[in-house]
ROVEX-711250 format. One record per residue (C-alpha): residue number from 1; residue in three letters; y, z, x negated. Coordinates in nm, 3 decimals, always signed. Layout:
<nodes>
{node NUM,'ala',{Y,Z,X}} ...
</nodes>
This chain:
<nodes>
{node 1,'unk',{-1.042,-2.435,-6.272}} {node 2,'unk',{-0.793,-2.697,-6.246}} {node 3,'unk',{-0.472,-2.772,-6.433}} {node 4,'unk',{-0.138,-2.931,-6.456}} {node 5,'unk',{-0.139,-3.023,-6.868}} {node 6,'unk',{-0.091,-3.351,-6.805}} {node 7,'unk',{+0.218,-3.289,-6.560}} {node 8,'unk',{+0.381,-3.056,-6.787}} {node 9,'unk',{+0.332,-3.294,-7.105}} {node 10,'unk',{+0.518,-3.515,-6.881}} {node 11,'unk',{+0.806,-3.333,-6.762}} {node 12,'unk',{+0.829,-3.269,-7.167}} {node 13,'unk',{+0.816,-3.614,-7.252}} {node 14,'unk',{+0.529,-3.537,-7.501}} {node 15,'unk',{+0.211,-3.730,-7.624}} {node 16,'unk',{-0.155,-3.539,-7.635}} {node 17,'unk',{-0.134,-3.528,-8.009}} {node 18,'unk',{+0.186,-3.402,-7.979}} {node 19,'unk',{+0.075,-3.106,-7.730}} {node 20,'unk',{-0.245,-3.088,-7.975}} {node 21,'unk',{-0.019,-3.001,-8.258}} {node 22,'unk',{+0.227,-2.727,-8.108}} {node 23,'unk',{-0.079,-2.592,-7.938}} {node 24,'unk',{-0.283,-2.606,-8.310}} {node 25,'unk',{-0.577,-2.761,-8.148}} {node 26,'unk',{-0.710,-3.121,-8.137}} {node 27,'unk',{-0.587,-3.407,-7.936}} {node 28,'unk',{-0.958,-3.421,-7.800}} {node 29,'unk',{-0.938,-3.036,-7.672}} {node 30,'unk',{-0.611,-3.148,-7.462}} {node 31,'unk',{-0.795,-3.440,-7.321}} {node 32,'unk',{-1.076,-3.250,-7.235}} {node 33,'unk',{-0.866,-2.956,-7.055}} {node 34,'unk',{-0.705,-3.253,-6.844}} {node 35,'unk',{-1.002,-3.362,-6.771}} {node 36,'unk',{-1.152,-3.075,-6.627}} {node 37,'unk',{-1.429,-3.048,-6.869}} {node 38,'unk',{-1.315,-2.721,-7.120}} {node 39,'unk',{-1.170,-2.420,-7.051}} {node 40,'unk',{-0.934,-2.335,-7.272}} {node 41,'unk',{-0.911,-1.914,-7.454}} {node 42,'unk',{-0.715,-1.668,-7.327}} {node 43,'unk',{-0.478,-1.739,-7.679}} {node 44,'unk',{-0.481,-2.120,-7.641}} {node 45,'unk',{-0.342,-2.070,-7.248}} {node 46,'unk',{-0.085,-1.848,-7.332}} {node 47,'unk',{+0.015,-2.045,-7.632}} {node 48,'unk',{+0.011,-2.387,-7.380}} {node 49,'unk',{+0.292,-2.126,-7.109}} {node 50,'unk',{+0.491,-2.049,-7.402}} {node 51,'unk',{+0.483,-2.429,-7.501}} {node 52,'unk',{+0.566,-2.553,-7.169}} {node 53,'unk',{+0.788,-2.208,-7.038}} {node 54,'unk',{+0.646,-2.123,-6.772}} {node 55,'unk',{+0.389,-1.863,-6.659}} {node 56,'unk',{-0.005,-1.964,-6.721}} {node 57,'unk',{-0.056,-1.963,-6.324}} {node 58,'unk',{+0.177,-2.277,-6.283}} {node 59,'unk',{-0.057,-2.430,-6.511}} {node 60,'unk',{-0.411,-2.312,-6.449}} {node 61,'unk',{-0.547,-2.248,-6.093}} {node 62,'unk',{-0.849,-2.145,-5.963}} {node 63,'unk',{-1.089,-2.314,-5.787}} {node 64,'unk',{-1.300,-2.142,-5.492}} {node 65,'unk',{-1.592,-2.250,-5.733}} {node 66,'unk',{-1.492,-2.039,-5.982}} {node 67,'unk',{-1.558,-1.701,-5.760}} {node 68,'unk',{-1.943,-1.848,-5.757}} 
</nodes>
């Protein structure tokens, strides 16, 4: 699944550990869902939409991969 964390921290002006905090998570769990390498909950992506306002598919897509 990919994802566009690190574009929306950006178009909020906000650090990781920033993110890490509204989001009530570490700074190493936001690294590691803009790095591809954790999937985030159903809770923690809805929390990350409401953070950023917009809708959890203009952050998380779906890679053909993930039909495998």
């Amino acid at each position: 699944m990919k994802n566009s964390i690190k574009v929306e921290r950006a178009k909020k002006n906000i650090t990781q550990a920033e993110l890490a905090k509204l989001a009530k998570v570490s700074r190493q769990t936001i690294n590691a869902m803009e790095l591809g390498k954790y999937v985030p909950s159903t809770v923690l992506a809805l929390r990350l939409a409401q953070i950023f306002e917009v809708e959890i598919s203009e952050i998380f897509k779906l890679e053909d991969s993930d039909w495998a």
